[in-house]
Structure formats: structure tokens, C-alpha cells
C-alpha positions in Angstrom: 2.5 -14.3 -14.4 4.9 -17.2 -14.0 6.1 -17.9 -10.0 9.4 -17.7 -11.4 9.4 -14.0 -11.7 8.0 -13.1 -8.3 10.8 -12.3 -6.4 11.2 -13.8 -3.0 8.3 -16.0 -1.4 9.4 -19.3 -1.9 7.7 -20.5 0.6 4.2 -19.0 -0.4 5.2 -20.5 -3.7 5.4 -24.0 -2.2 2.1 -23.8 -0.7 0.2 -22.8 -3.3 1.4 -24.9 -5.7 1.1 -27.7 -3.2 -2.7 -26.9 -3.1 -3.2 -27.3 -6.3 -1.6 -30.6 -6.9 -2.7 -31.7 -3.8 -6.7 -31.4 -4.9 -7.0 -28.5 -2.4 -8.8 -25.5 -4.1 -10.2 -23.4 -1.3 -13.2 -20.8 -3.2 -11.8 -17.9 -1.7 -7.9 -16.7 -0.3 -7.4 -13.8 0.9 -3.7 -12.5 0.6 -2.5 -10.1 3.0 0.6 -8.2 4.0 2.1 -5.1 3.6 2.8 -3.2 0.5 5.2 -4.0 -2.1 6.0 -7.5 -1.3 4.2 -9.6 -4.2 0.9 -10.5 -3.0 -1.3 -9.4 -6.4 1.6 -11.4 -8.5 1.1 -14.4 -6.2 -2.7 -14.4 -6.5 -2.1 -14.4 -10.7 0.5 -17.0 -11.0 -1.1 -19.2 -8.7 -4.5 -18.1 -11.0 -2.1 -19.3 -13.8 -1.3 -22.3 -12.1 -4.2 -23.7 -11.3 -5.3 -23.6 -14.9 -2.3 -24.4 -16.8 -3.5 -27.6 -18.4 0.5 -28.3 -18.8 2.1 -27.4 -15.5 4.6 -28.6 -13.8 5.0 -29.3 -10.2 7.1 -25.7 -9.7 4.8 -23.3 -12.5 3.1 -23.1 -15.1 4.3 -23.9 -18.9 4.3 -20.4 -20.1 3.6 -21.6 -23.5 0.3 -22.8 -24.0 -2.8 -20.6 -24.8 -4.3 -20.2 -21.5 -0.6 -18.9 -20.3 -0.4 -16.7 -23.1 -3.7 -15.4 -22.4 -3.1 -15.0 -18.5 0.5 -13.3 -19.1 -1.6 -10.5 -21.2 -4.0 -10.5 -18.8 -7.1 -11.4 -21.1 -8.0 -14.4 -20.5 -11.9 -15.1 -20.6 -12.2 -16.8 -17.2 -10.6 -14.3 -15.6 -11.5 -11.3 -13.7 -10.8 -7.9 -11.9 -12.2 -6.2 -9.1 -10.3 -2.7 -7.7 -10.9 0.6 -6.8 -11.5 3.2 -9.2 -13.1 7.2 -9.4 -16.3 7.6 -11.1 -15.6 9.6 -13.9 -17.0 10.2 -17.3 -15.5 7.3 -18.5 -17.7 5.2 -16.5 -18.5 3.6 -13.0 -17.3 0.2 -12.8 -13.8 -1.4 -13.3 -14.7 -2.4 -16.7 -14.2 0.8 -17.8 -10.8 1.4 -16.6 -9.0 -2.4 -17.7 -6.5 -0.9 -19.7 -5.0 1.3 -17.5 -5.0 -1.7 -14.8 -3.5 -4.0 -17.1 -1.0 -1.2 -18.3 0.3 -0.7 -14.6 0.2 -4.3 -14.0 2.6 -5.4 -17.1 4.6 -2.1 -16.9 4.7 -1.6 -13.1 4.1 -4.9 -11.5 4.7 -3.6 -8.3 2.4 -1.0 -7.3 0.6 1.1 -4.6 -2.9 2.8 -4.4 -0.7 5.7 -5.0 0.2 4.5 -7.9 -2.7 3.7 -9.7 -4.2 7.0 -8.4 -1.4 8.6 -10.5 -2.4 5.6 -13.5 -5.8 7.0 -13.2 -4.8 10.8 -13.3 -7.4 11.1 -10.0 -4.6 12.2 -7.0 -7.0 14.4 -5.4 -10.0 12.4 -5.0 -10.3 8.8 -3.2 -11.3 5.6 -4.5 -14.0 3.1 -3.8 -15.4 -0.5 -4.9 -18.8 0.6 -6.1 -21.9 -0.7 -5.8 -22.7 -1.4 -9.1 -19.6 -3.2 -9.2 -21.1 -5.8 -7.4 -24.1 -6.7 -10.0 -20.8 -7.0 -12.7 -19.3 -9.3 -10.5 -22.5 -11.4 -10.4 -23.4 -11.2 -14.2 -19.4 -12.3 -14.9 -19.7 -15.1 -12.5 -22.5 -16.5 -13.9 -21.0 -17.3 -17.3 -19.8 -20.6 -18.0 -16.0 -21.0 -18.1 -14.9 -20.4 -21.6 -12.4 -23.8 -20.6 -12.3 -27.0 -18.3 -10.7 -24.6 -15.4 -12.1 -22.0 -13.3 -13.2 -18.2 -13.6 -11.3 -16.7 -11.3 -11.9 -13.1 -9.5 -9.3 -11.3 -8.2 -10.6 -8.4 -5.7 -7.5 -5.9 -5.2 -7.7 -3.8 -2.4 -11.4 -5.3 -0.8 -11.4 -3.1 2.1 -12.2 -0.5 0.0 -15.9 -1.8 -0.5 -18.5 0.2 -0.1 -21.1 -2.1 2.2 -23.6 -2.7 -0.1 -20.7 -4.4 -2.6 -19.1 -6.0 0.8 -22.6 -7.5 1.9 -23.1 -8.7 -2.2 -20.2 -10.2 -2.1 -20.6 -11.9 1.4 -23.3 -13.8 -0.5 -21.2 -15.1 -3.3 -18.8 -16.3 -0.6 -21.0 -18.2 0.9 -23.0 -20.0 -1.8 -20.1 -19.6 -4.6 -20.7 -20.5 -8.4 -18.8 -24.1 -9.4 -15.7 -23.7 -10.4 -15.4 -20.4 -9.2 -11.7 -18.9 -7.0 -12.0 -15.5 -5.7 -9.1 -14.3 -4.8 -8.5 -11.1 -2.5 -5.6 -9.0 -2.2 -5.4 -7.0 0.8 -3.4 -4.3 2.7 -5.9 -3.9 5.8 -7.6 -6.7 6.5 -9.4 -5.5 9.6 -11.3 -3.6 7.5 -13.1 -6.5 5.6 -16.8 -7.6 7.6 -15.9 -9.9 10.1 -18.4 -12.2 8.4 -15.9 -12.1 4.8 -12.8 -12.9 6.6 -14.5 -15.9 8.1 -15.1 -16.9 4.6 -11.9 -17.0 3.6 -8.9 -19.0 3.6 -5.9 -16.4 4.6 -2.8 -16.6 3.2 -0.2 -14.2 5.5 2.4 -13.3 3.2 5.6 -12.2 5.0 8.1 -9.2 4.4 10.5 -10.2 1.8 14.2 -10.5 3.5 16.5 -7.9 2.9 19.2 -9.7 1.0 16.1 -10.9 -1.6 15.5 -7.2 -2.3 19.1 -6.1 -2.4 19.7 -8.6 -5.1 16.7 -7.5 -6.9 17.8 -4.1 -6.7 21.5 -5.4 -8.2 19.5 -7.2 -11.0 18.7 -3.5 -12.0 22.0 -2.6 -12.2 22.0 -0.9 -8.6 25.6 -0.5 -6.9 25.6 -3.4 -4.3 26.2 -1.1 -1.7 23.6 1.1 -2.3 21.1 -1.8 -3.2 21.9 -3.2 0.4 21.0 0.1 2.6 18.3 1.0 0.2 16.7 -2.8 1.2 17.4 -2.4 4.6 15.5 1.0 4.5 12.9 -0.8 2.7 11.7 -2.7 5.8 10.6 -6.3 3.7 8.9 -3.8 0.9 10.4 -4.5 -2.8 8.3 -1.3 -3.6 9.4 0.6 -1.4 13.2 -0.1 -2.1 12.2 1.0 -6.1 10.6 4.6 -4.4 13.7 5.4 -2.0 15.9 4.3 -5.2 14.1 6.9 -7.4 14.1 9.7 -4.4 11.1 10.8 -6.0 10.1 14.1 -5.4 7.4 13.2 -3.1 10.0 11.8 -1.0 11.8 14.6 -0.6 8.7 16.8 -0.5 7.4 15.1 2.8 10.9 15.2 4.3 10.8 19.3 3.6 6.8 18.8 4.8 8.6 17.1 8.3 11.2 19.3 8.8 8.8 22.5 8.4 6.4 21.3 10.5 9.1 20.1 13.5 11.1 23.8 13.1 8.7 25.9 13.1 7.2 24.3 16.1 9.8 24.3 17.8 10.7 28.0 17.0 7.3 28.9 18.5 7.2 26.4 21.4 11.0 26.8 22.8 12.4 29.9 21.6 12.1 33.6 23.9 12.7 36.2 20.3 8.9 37.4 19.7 9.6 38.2 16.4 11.2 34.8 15.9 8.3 32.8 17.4 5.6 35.5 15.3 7.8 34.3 12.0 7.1 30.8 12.6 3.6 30.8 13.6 2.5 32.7 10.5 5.0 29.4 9.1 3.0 26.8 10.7 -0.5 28.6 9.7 0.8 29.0 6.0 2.4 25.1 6.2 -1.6 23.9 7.0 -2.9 25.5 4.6 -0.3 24.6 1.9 -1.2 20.8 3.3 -4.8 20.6 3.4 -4.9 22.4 -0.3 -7.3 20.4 -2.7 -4.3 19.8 -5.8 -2.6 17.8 -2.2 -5.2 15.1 -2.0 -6.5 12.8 0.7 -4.1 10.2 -0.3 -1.1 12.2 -0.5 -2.3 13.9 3.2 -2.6 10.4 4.9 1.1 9.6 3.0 2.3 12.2 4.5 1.2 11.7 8.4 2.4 7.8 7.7 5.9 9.2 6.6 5.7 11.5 9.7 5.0 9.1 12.4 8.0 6.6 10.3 10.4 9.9 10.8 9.0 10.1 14.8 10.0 7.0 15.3 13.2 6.8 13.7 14.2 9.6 15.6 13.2 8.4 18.7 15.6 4.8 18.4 18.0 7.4 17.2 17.6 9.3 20.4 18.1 5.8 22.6 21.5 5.0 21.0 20.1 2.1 18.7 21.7 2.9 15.4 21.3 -0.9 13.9 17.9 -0.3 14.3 17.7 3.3 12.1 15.9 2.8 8.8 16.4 6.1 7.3 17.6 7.9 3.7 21.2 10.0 4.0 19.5 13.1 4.0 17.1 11.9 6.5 19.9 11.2 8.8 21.2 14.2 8.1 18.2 15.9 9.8 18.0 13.5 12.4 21.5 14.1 14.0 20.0 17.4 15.2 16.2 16.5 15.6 16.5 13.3 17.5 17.4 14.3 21.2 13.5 16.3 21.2 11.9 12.9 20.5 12.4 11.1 24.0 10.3 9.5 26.1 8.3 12.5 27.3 6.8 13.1 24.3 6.9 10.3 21.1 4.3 8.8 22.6 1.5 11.9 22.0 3.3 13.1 19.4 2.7 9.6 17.3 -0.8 9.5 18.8 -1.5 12.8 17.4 -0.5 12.5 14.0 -2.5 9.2 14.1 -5.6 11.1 14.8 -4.5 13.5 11.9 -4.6 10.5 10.0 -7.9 9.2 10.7 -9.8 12.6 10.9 -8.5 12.5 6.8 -9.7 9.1 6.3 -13.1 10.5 7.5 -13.2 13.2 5.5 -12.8 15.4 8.0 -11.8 19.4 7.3 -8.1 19.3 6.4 -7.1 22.6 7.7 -8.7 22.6 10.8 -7.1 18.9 10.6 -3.4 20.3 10.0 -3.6 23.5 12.2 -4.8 21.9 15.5 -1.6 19.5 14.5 0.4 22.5 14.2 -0.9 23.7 17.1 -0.2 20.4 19.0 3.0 19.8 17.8 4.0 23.5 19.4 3.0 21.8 22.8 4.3 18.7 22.7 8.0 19.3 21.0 8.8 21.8 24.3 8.1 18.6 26.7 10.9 17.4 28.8 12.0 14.2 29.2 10.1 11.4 31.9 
């Protein structure tokens, strides 16, 4: 991965490769931000960078052997850490390299989502195993195949198990010679408090919305369209590509929202018995449709994320703030009528709710009891009037 080809982050460019001309090779960085915004290709060119015997002071050649290797992903010195399902095919990430170098080269921008879907495992969640963390040792205590350093790139830490987080808190602290880790990471505050103290982190920023809109034209995108899709995006280049596909999973949650919201509101507002019988049978049918197994975790937690996104797009609807509205055409579309029952009486618990829906998934907790009491909730909540 040459810097060149990142989009955006110039100025995360110019550290890095300042660092390494400068002499100043910290053992372990840990990149964080949200989604979408380049922080795995940052932690591989500057990989490539810093052993690129012929680079220049802006990248690396691109030609040599250690380039070509790194650009397939193969080079000897360097490693991969992420999250994967056990499954017949084995237990640690070894086992699962060629679909993680598939995504990387084909989809370079990727979520967990994503490589849930690269690993045909939806329904189940991931984890960084324990016996992950003896491979990490055993790699780590080769000799570089070169003059550079191994380096180990740990995608998505936080989702260590702690006997791999405590194993690795080791390494950190007494670290082989010429050895980088390198840690890519969404949620941060979920690493031991001990790790991030360990580490040298690197905040990278949103990407600005005319860098994505001109990424998006580079792929042939109407500039019109490529400028409100980025300014939907919210500083995520992945997140631009997913509203530009209106995948169906888009469109599903919105259907998911506006079930959930309707039938509530049927129930909670309406006088017709028959009307309000209709949509509690709805609302009963909606959680169990939601908490069914082919769903998933992940998709389930997508969806409450997407939900509170909706609530509070609807809510700066609701206060007149349309500059501030980050929403799809047929989102807006639902919106025009939604919005005035998201108001000061109620976003507040709404968004608190669906955040406890959230992390009762997370924790494995019973998914229809999860999405009924919701339902259940929601009915409250939506009839509130306003402060």
C-alpha cells in the first residue's frame, strides 16, 4: 500500500513519514477513529514505508521486492492479527489469510460487517482467540527475513479475549528488536487501560467531505450526487460507498425503523381497538422477526446504531436545523411526517433506550425479550408530549 492511494489524510501522511525519517520508530501505534476513513491502509503503507530500502521522503518506491511483496500482502516480516469464528477450518487467523488478504486488495475499505460477510459467519460474533496469542509469540520470535522490521498489525484489538489482551500486554512491554505492532482500532476504550498506556496513539480524523465527494466522482459518481452522498457520509469514505450502493440492508433497517416507530405509535396514540390490537400483534411479530438467529448479533446492534442515527436526525429536523440533516431521500421522505414526535420530551429516553437494546446484544443477552421490552417502550415513550 503506497500513501499515495489512501485517500485523504495528508496530514497523518506527513507524520508518519516524518517519523520514519526522523529516526522515530515508536514499538507500538495504535490508530483510532471511526470507520471507513483509512486507518488499516495507513498502518500498511507506513509498514511499507518504514521498510522500503528505496523510499523517498513522500512513499515508498513501489518497485522493489519488499514493495512488491507488501502490495500482495506476503511479505515474510509481516503480520496479521483480526477477529475471526472458529470453524472447521481452524482457530487462529492463519487459517483464514486468504480471505483477509482477498477483502483487503479487493475491498480496501471495509467494516466488521464486511468481513463477517468475507467469512460467510453473519450470525455468529467474532473474537481474537487465545491461541492466537501463542502464534503471535512464535511469529515474533523469528528473525526478520531482511535488515527491517517484522511488523504486526492487530485489526480490531478490542476484540481480545483477556487472556490474548494480558499476552499481549507483555509483548508491549518487553517487545522483540526490531519489532512495530501496530493496532487498528474502532473502540479504543475497550483496550486494558494498561495497553493504551503502551502505546503511541495516532487519532486519525474524519476525512472532509469534499475529499470523499471527489473520491466518489473518481468512480464515475454524478458530482451532485457524490456531494450529498459525502455529506451523508459524516467523514466515513465507507460509508459514502454503502449509501451509494443502497444496499438492501439499508433499506431493510429503514423498513425495520419505520415498523418499529408506526406501530408504536398506532398502539400508544391511536383510540380504534382494533387498530391498536393490529399493531401490537405488529410489534410482537417485528421482535421476533429481529431477534431471529439468520439476523445475527451484528446485524441487531447495526440496526439499533442506524435507529438512534434516524432518532436523531429527526429530532434536528424537528428544531428547524435542516443544514444539519444527514439523511438518504427516502429517509427524508419519512422524516417530513416522523419528525415533530421526536422533541424534547422524549429523544432523550428514546436514544437511551435503544442504547440499552444495544448493549443487552453485545452481552448476549435474550434478543426477544431484548426487542419486545423495546417495543414495549417505544409505545410509551413516542405518546410523550413535549417539555
Amino acid at each position: 500500500m503506497l500513501f499515495k492511494d489512501i485517500i485523504g489524510q495528508e496530514a497523518t501522511k506527513r507524520q508518519l513519514r516524518a517519523s520514519v525519517r526522523e529516526g522515530r520508530i515508536p514499538h507500538a501505534q495504535l490508530f483510532t477513529g471511526i470507520s471507513g476513513i483509512g486507518k488499516l491502509q495507513l498502518a500498511l503503507a507506513y509498514a511499507q514505508y518504514l521498510n522500503c530500502p528505496h523510499r523517498t521522503d513522500e512513499d515508498s518506491c513501489g518497485t522493489c521486492p519488499t514493495c512488491l511483496q507488501y502490495q500482495h500482502l506476503q511479505h515474510p516480516d509481516l503480520h496479521f492479527v483480526f477477529p475471526i469464528v472458529k470453524t472447521d477450518a481452524g482457530d487462529t487467523c492463519d487459517a483464514f489469510l486468504d480471505t483477509w488478504r482477498t477483502i483487503l486488495t479487493e475491498q480496501p475499505y471495509f467494516d466488521l460487517d464486511d468481513w463477517h460477510s468475507a467469512l460467510n459467519v453473519e450470525t455468529k460474533q467474532s473474537m481474537i482467540y487465545e491461541k492466537e496469542s501463542g502464534e503471535i509469540l512464535r511469529k515474533l520470535s523469528l528473525k526478520p527475513y531482511g535488515d527491517g522490521y517484522k511488523v504486526m498489525i492487530i485489526w480490531q484489538p478490542e476484540k481480545m479475549n483477556t487472556t490474548t489482551a494480558n499476552k499481549l500486554l507483555k509483548l508491549l512491554e518487553e517487545p522483540p528488536a526490531q519489532t512495530v505492532f501496530l493496532l487498528v482500532s474502532e473502540h479504543p476504550e475497550q483496550l486494558l487501560s494498561t495497553i493504551q498506556s503502551r502505546v503511541q496513539t495516532i487519532c486519525v480524523p474524519r476525512l472532509e467531505t469534499e475529499t470523499i465527494a471527489k473520491a466518489l466522482e473518481q468512480r464515475g459518481v454524478d458530482a451532485t450526487k457524490s456531494n450529498d452522498i459525502a455529506r451523508i457520509a459524516k467523514g466515513s469514505y465507507l460509508a459514502a460507498l454503502k449509501n451509494l450502493d443502497e444496499s438492501e440492508q439499508n433499506q431493510q433497517e429503514l423498513r425495520d425503523f419505520i415498523a418499529l416507530f408506526r406501530n408504536a405509535y398506532t398502539v400508544g396514540v391511536l383510540r380504534d381497538p382494533q387498530k391498536k390490537y393490529e399493531a401490537l400483534k405488529a410489534l410482537r411479530q417485528w421482535s421476533i422477526d429481529m431477534a431471529d438467529a439468520k439476523v445475527g448479533r451484528e446485524k441487531q446492534k447495526h440496526f439499533l446504531q442506524y435507529a438512534q442515527n434516524q432518532v436523531r436526525e429527526n429530532y434536528i429536523r424537528n428544531m428547524g436545523q435542516p443544514d444539519l440533516n444527514y439523511q438518504l431521500e427516502p429517509e427524508r421522505e419519512f422524516s417530513a411526517k416522523f419528525a415533530p414526535f421526536i422533541h424534547d420530551g422524549n429523544v432523550e429516553a428514546i436514544m437511551n433506550q435503544l442504547d440499552l437494546a444495544e448493549r443487552q446484544i453485545e452481552q448476549n443477552g435474550n434478543a426477544k425479550v431484548i426487542f419486545f421490552d423495546l417495543c414495549l417502550q417505544m409505545i410509551v415513550l413516542i405518546k410523550k408530549t413535549k417539555v
